[in-house]
C-alpha positions in Angstrom: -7.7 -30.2 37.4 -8.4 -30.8 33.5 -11.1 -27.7 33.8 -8.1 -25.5 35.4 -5.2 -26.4 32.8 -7.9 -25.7 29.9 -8.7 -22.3 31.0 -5.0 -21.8 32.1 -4.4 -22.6 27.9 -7.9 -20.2 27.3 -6.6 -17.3 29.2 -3.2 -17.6 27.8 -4.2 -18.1 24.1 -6.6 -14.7 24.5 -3.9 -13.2 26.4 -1.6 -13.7 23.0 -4.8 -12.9 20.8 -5.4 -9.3 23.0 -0.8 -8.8 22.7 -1.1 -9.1 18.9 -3.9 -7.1 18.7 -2.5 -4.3 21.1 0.7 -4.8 18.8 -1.7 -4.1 15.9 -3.1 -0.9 17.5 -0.1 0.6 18.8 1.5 0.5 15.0 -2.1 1.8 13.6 -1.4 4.5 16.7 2.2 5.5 15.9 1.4 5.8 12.1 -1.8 8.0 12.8 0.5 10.5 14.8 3.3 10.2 12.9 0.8 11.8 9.8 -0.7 14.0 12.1 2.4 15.6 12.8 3.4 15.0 8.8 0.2 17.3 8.5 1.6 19.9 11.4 4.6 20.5 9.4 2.7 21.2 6.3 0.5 23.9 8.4 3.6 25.4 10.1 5.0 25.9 6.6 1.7 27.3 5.3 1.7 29.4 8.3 5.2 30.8 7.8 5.2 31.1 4.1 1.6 33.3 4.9 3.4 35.6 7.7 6.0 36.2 5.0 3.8 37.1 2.1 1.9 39.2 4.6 4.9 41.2 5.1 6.0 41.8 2.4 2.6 43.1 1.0 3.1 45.3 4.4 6.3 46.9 2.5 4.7 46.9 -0.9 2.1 49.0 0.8 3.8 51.1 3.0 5.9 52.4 -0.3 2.6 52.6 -2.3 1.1 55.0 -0.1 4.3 57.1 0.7 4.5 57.5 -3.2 1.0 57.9 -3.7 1.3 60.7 -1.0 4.7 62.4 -2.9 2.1 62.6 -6.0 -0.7 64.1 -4.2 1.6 66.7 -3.1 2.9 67.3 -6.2 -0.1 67.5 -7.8 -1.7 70.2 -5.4 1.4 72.3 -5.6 1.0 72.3 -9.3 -3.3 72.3 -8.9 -4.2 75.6 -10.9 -5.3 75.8 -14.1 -2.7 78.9 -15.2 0.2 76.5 -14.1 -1.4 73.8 -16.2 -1.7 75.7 -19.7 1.5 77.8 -18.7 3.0 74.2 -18.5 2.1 73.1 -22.2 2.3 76.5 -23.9 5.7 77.0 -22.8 6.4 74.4 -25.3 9.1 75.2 -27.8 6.9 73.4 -30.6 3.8 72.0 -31.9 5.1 68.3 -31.0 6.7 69.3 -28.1 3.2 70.4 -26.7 2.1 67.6 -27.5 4.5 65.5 -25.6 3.6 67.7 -23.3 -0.1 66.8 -22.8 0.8 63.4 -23.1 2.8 63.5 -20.1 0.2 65.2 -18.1 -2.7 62.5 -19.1 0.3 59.7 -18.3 0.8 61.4 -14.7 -2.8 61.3 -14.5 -3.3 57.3 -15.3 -0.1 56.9 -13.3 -1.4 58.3 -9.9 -5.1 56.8 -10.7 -3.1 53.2 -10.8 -1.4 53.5 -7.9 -4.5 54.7 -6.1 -5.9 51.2 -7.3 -2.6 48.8 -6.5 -2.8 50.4 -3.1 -6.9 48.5 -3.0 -6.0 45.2 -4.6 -2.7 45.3 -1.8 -4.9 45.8 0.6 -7.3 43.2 -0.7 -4.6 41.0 -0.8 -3.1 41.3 2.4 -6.9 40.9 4.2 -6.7 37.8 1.8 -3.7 36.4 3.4 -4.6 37.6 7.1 -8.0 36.0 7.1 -5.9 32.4 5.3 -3.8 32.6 8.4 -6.0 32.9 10.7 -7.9 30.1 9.1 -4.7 28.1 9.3 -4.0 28.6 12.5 -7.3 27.5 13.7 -6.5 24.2 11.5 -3.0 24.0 13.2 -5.0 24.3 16.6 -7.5 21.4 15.7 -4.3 19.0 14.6 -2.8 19.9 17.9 -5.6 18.8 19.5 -6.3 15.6 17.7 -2.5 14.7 18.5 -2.8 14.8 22.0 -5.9 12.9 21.5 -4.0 10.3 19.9 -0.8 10.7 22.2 -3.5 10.1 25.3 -5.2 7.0 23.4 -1.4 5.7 23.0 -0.2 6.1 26.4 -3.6 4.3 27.5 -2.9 1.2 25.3 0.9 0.5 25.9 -0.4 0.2 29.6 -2.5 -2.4 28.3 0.3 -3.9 26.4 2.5 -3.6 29.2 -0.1 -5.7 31.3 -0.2 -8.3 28.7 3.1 -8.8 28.5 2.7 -9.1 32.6 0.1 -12.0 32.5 2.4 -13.7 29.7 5.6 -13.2 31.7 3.5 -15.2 34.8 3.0 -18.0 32.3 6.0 -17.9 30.5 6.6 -21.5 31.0 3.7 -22.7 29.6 4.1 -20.4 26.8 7.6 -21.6 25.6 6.1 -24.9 25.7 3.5 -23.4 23.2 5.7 -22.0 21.1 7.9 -24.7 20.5 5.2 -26.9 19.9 3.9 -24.6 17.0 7.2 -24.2 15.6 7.3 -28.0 15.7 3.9 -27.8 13.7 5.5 -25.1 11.5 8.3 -27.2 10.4 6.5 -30.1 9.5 3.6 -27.9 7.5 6.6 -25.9 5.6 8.4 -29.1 4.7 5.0 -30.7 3.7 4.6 -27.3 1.2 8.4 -27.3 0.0 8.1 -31.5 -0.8 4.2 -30.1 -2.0 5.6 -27.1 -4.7 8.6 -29.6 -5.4 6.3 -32.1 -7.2 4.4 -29.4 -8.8 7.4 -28.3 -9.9 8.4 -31.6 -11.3 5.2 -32.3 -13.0 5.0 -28.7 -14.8 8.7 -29.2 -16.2 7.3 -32.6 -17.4 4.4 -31.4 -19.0 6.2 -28.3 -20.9 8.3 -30.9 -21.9 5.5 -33.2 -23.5 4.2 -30.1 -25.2 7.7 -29.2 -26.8 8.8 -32.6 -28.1 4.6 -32.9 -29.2 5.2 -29.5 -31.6 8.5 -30.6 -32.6 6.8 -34.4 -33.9 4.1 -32.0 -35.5 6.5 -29.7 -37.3 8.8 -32.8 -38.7 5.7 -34.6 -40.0 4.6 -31.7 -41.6 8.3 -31.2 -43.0 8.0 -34.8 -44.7 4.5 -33.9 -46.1 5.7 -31.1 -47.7 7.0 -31.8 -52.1 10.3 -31.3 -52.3 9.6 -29.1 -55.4 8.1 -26.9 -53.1 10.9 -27.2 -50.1 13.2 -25.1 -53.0 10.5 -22.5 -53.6 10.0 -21.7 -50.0 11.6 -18.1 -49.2 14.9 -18.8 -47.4 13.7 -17.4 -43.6 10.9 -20.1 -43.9 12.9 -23.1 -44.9 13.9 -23.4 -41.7 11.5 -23.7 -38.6 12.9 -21.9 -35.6 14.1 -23.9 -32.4 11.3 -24.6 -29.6 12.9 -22.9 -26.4 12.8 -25.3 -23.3 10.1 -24.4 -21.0 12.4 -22.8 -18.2 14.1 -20.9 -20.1 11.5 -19.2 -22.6 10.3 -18.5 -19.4 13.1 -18.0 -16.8 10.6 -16.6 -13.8 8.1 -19.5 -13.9 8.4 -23.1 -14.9 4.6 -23.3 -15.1 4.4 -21.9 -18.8 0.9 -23.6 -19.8 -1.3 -20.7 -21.2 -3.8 -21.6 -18.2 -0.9 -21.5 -15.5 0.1 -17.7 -17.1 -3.4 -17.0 -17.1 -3.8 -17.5 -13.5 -0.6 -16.3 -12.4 -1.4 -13.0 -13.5 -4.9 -13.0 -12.5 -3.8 -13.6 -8.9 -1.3 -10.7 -9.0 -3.8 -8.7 -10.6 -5.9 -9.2 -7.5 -3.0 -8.5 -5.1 -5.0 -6.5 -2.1 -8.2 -7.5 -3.1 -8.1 -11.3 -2.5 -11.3 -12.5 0.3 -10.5 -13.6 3.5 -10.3 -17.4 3.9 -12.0 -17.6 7.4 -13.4 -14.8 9.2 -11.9 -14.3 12.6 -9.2 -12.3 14.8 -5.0 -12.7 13.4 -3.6 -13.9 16.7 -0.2 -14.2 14.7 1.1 -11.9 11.7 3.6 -12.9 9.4 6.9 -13.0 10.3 9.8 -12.9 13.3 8.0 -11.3 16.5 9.1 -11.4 20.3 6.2 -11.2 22.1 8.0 -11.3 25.4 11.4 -11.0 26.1 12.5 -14.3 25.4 9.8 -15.4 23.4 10.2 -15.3 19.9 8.5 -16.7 16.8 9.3 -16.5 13.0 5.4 -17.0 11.5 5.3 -17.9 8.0 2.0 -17.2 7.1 -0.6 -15.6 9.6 -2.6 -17.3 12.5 -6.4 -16.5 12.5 -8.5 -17.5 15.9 -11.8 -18.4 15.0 -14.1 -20.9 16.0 -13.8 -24.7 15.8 -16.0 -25.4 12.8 -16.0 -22.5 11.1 -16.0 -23.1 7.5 -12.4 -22.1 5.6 -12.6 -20.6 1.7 -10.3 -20.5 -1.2 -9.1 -17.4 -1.8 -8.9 -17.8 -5.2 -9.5 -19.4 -8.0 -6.9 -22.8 -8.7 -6.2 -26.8 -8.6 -5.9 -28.5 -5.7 -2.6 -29.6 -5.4 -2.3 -31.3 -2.5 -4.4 -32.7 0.8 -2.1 -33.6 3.6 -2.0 -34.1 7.0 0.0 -32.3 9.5 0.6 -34.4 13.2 -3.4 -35.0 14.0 -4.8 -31.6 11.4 -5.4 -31.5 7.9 -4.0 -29.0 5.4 -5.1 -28.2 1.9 -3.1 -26.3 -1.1 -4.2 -24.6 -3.7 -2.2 -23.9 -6.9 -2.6 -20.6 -8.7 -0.6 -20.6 -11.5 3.3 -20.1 -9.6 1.0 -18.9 -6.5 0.1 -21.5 -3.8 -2.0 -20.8 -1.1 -2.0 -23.5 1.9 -4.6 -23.7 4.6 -3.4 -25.9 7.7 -5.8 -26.8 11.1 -8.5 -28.1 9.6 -10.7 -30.5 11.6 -11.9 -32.2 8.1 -11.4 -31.4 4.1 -14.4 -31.6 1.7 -12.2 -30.9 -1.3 -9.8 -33.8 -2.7 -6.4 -33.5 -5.0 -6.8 -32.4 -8.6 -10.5 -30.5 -8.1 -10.8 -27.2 -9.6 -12.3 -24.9 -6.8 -13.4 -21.3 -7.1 -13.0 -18.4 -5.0 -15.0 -18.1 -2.1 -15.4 -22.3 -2.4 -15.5 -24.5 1.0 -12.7 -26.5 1.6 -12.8 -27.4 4.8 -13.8 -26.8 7.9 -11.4 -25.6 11.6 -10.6 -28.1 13.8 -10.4 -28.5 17.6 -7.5 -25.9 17.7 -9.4 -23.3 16.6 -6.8 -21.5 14.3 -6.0 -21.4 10.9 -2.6 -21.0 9.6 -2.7 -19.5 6.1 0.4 -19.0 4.2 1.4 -18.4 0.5 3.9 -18.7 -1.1 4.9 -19.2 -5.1 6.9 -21.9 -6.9 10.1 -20.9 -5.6 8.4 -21.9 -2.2 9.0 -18.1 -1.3 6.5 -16.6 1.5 4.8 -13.6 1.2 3.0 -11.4 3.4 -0.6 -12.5 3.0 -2.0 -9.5 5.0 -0.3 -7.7 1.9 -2.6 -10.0 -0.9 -5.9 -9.8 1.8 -8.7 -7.5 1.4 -7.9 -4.2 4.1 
């Protein structure tokens, strides 16, 4: 009975693991022919602007030759030499002679051009035909590849479809599931927010210390100082200006220590780039999803399925702030700066509060449940994506 219930739990958890994934895919899908047909519309405007330029360099050399053909037929009515010299020495003048000739060589440069715009037209309309027909071939290809992907698409939302099916049969069991990890996911999230509070707390406390600690400085060096020498100082020095509180010189963060800023920004600086903390399959991404009709979840980090014992890594850099239990799992946060990350499910810890870790450290190690739930968030305890932060 036991064996049966635990592979019931198997083939529903891979059944949830194979939906996501299909979700996944179908997205990937529908953005891959959503830019093929992105790249379709570009063609069919290459295409169109082409057939227009082709026909207009039709026009331009349908007139060329017709007035190409009016000066050929000028010119051989007026061929013979005697019309040629009766032509110039019927001048009135000397200069008008001249003008004359000119005309003649000008007449003779202006047919020899046309002759040679009727070629490059030409040229350029073989240009733009042989373009077209290269873009159509491309149009053809992108046409093909999109009902490729159209196929591929229809393929997987049966899949989908037959997920959803098996889920439906065990929809029971699943809402049972579901509340459970919301359960889990309200006690890990107020475990964070009472986690981020006392970091909070402590920074405040500390920027604090480090104020009233510069402003004991600055009056004992105030009551060193001659007070022949206080009357010398320039006025804009006699005066020492005001140390700001810590929240607000800096009203985004409250952890203000050049270390914290230093890390803050080094975190953000690696925004997309940050490592995996476990290697494995997301079974949940972040944020609301109904899986079945009915059957909704609000995730507030991701769920990864991996193997029970798989070792979990910091993803960065940081302190650890805090190593808590969550029902019968472990969880471990990390401060970065403002930026926490928190890894919950782990069978044990080999990290304790306080240690600094590095990125790509061990910190602990998956537990029985087989998933890790990563979230981050920053001192506001806001959540953020972390598929966004993670290495693509």
């Amino acid at each position: 009975m036991k064996r049966s219930l635990d592979e019931t739990h198997k083939n529903k958890h891979e059944t949830l693991v194979q939906l996501n994934l299909l979700q996944r895919k179908l997205k990937l899908r529908e953005s891959a022919i959503s830019n093929i047909n992105k790249q379709i519309d570009v063609i069919q405007s290459d295409m169109n602007n082409s057939a227009r330029d082709i026909t207009k360099l039709r026009n331009e050399l349908d007139t060329l030759r017709i007035q190409y053909a009016q000066s050929i037929v000028f010119a051989y009515k007026n061929r013979s030499s005697y019309d040629f010299l009766n032509f110039i020495f019927s001048a009135t003048n000397f200069n008008d002679a001249v003008r004359r000739i000119q005309y003649l060589k000008s007449y003779r440069a202006y047919r020899e051009e046309r002759a040679e715009n009727i070629l490059r037209t030409q040229d350029q309309l073989k240009v733009k035909i042989d373009g077209l027909k290269v873009t159509r071939i491309e149009k053809d290809e992108a046409l093909k590849k999109q009902s490729k992907e159209r196929t591929l698409l229809e393929g997987e939302k049966k899949e989908k479809d037959a997920a959803v099916r098996t889920l439906q049969s065990q929809e029971k069991e699943l809402k049972k599931e579901m509340a459970a990890k919301q359960k889990q996911d309200l006690r890990l999230g107020a475990a964070i927010t009472a986690a981020i509070k006392r970091a909070r707390d402590l920074a405040i406390k500390e920027a604090a210390k480090r104020n009233a600690d510069a402003k004991a400085a600055e009056k004992a060096a105030e009551k060193s100082t001659p007070a022949n020498n206080k009357s010398t100082r320039p006025a804009e020095e006699a005066v020492a200006p005001a140390t700001l509180s810590p929240v607000k010189a800096y009203n985004k963060t409250v952890f203000t220590s050049e270390e914290d800023l230093r890390l803050s920004g080094d975190f953000e600086k690696n925004r997309r780039q940050l490592p995996w903390p476990v290697s494995g399959t997301i079974s949940m991404a972040f944020g609301p999803h109904e899986y079945i009709p009915g059957i909704k979840h609000n995730n507030q980090g991701v769920t990864i399925d991996c193997a029970a014992g798989t070792p979990v890594k910091a993803v960065f850099t940081g302190e650890v702030q805090s190593v808590f239990s969550v029902g019968d799992v472990q969880a471990v946060m990390i401060r970065h700066g403002k930026y926490f990350t928190t890894y919950s499910n782990l069978g044990s810890v080999t990290v304790s509060k306080g240690e600094q870790v590095h990125t790509g450290q061990v910190i602990g190690r998956i537990g029985g449940e087989a998933q890790l739930e990563f979230i981050l968030s920053d001192e506001k305890n806001k959540v953020y994506d972390p598929e966004v932060w993670l290495r693509r």
